[in-house]
C-alpha positions, -999 to +999 in steps of 0.1 A: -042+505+341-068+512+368-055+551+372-054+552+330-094+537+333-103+564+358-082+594+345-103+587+310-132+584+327-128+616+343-118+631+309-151+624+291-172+627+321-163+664+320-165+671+282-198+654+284-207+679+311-196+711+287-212+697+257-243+690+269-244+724+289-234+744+256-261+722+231-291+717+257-285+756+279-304+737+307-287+745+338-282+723+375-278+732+406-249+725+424-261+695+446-280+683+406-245+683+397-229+661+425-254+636+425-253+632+387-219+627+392-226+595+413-244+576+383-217+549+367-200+567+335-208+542+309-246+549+313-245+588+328-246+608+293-284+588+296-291+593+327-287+632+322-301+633+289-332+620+304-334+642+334-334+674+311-356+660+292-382+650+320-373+684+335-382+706+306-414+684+303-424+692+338-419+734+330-387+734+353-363+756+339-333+744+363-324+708+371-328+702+411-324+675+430-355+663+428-355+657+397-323+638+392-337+613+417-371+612+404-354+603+365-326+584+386-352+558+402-373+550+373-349+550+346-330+521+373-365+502+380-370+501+342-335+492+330-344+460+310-369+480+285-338+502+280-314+479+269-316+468+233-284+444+227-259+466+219-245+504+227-229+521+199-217+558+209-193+585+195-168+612+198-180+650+202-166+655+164-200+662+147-201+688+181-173+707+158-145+694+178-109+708+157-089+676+159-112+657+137-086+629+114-114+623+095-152+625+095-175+594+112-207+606+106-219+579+085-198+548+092-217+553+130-253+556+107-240+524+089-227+502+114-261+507+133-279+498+108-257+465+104-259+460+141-295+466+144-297+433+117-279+408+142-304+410+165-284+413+194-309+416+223-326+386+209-293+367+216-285+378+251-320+366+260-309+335+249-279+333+269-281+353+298-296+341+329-319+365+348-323+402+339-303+418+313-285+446+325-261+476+305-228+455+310-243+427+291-244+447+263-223+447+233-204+477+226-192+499+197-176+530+201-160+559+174-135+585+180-128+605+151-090+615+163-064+598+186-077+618+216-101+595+218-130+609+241-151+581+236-130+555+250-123+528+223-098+514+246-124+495+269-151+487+243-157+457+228-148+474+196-130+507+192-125+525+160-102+556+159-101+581+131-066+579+116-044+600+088-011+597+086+013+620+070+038+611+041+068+632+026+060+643-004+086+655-031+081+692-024+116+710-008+112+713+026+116+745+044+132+736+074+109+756+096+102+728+121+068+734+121+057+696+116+080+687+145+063+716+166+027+702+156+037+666+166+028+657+201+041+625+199+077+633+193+071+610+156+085+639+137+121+650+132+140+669+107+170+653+084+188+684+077+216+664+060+189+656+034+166+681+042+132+668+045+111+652+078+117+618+089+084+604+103+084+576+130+060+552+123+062+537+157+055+567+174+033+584+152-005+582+164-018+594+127-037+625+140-029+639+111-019+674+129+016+680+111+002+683+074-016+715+080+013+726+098+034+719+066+039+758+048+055+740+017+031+709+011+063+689+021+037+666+039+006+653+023-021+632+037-013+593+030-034+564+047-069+580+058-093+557+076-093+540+109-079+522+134-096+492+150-091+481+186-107+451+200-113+435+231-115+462+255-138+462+287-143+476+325-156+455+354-137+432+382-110+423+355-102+457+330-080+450+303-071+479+272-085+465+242-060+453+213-050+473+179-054+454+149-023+464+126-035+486+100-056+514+090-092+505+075-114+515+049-146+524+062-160+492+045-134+471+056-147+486+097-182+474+085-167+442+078-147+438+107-178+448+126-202+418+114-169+398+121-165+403+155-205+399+161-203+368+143-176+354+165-191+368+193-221+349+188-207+319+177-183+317+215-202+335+243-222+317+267-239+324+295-232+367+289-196+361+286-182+391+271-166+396+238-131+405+256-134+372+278-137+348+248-113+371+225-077+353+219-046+365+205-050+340+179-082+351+171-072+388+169-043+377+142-067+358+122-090+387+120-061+407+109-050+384+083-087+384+065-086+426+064-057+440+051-047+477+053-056+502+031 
C-alpha cells in the first residue's frame, strides 16, 4: 500500500508540474524546482500556485529560489487563515484530458456549494484542540476517468467518472478492436456466438471500448460515478472503500451531505472521517442509494 500511496503521489505530482507549466508559461529554475518538490503533495499545487502568483506580482519573469521560500514561509506562518473546513479538488479533465468517462464540471460547482452550507470550519473549531492544520480538513476529490489523477483512493470521499459498455443488438464484426481498447483484460470475444463478452468484475467502466466499437456492437450503458469512501494518508494509510454501484450525479450530492452528516454526528476531537467509518456504516449507506 505504502509503494501504491507514493507511486500515485508521484504520478500527479508530475502532471501537476506539466499542467501548470503549459496553462500559467511561468518558468523555474532548476533549484525553484527541487525545493518545490520538498512541500507535502496534498498542499503543493497551493504552494506553487501562490509562488507564481507572488512572483508575477513582484515583475519576476522566472521563479528563483528566493521566491519559493519567501511564498514558502508565509504561506506556513499563516496556515490557519488558509484553511476553511474542507478541500474539494479535481481531475485535469476540464485541462482537455482525452480519457474523460464523463464530464464533472458542475457536480464539483454543486457539491461546493452544498459543502460550503455545512459549515465545516465552524465545526472543527469546535472539536479540534489547538490550531487547525490542512490534515484536519475534510476532503472531496473528482476524477472524471478510472485513471484517477486526483487520488480518490485516499480522500475522505472519492468520486470517479464511470461508463460502462453494454452489447447492443448490432452484429459484431469480430475485429477485436474492443478487446484491443480494454486495458483491463474485461473484454473478450465469443466467436461461437459472435458478439463481446464483458467482465463485469474486471471492467473499470472507462468507457474506452465503445468508441473503439466500428459496428455500434457496444453502446454506452450505466453513465455516472463511482463513490469511494474512507480513504486517507498519515501514520495509518488505508485505500478508501467502493460503494457498489454507479451514481447519478444527484444521488453523489446526496451521498455527499450523507457522509458530512455522519461525519459530524461521530468525530471528536479531529478524528477523521476514515477513523470513525465502519463496514457497517459503508453497507447502510449503500442500501439508502441505489444504482442507477
Amino acid at each position: 500500500m505504502d509503494y501504491y500511496i507514493r507511486t500515485c503521489a508521484k504520478a500527479v505530482d508530475s502532471a501537476q508540474q506539466q499542467i501548470t507549466s503549459e496553462e500559467i508559461q511561468m518558468k523555474w529554475t532548476p533549484e525553484a524546482e527541487e525545493a518545490i518538490k520538498k512541500v507535502p503533495f496534498f498542499v503543493r499545487k497551493r504552494v506553487r500556485t501562490r509562488v507564481e502568483k507572488e512572483a508575477e506580482a513582484a515583475g519576476n519573469p522566472l521563479v528563483s529560489l528566493t521566491d519559493v521560500k519567501a511564498t514558502q514561509a508565509r504561506y506556513l506562518a499563516n496556515m490557519s487563515s488558509e484553511i476553511k473546513g474542507y478541500q474539494i479538488e479535481t481531475c485535469f479533465g476540464p485541462s482537455g484530458c482525452p480519457n474523460r468517462a464523463i464530464i464533472s464540471d458542475q457536480l464539483e460547482a454543486r457539491i461546493e456549494a452544498d459543502v460550503q452550507k455545512e459549515d465545516l470550519l465552524g465545526f472543527l473549531k469546535q472539536h479540534v484542540k489547538g490550531d487547525l492544520k490542512f490534515h484536519h480538513e475534510f476532503r472531496i476529490t473528482l476524477a472524471d476517468c478510472p485513471n484517477a489523477c486526483s487520488q480518490p483512493q485516499i480522500k475522505d470521499i472519492g468520486i470517479i467518472g464511470a461508463c460502462a459498455p453494454v452489447v447492443t443488438d448490432a452484429p459484431c464484426s469480430l475485429c477485436e478492436a474492443c478487446v484491443e481498447a480494454c486495458k483491463e483484460d474485461a473484454i473478450r470475444i465469443d466467436t461461437a456466438k459472435e458478439v463481446p463478452v464483458i467482465d463485469d468484475d474486471l471492467c473499470l467502466k472507462c468507457g474506452k471500448c465503445i468508441p473503439a466499437c466500428p459496428t455500434g456492437t457496444l453502446a454506452e450503458g450505466q453513465k455516472g460515478f463511482r463513490v469511494q469512501l474512507g480513504g486517507k494518508l498519515g501514520r495509518h494509510p488505508q485505500l478508501a472503500k467502493e460503494l457498489p454501484g454507479v451514481y447519478s450525479a444527484e444521488q453523489v450530492r446526496l451521498i455527499v451531505k450523507d457522509c458530512i452528516r455522519f461525519y459530524k454526528q461521530h468525530s471528536k476531537l479531529g478524528r477523521r472521517f476514515a477513523q470513525i467509518l465502519q463496514p457497517a456504516d459503508i453497507e447502510a449507506i449503500a442500501r439508502r442509494y441505489p444504482e442507477i
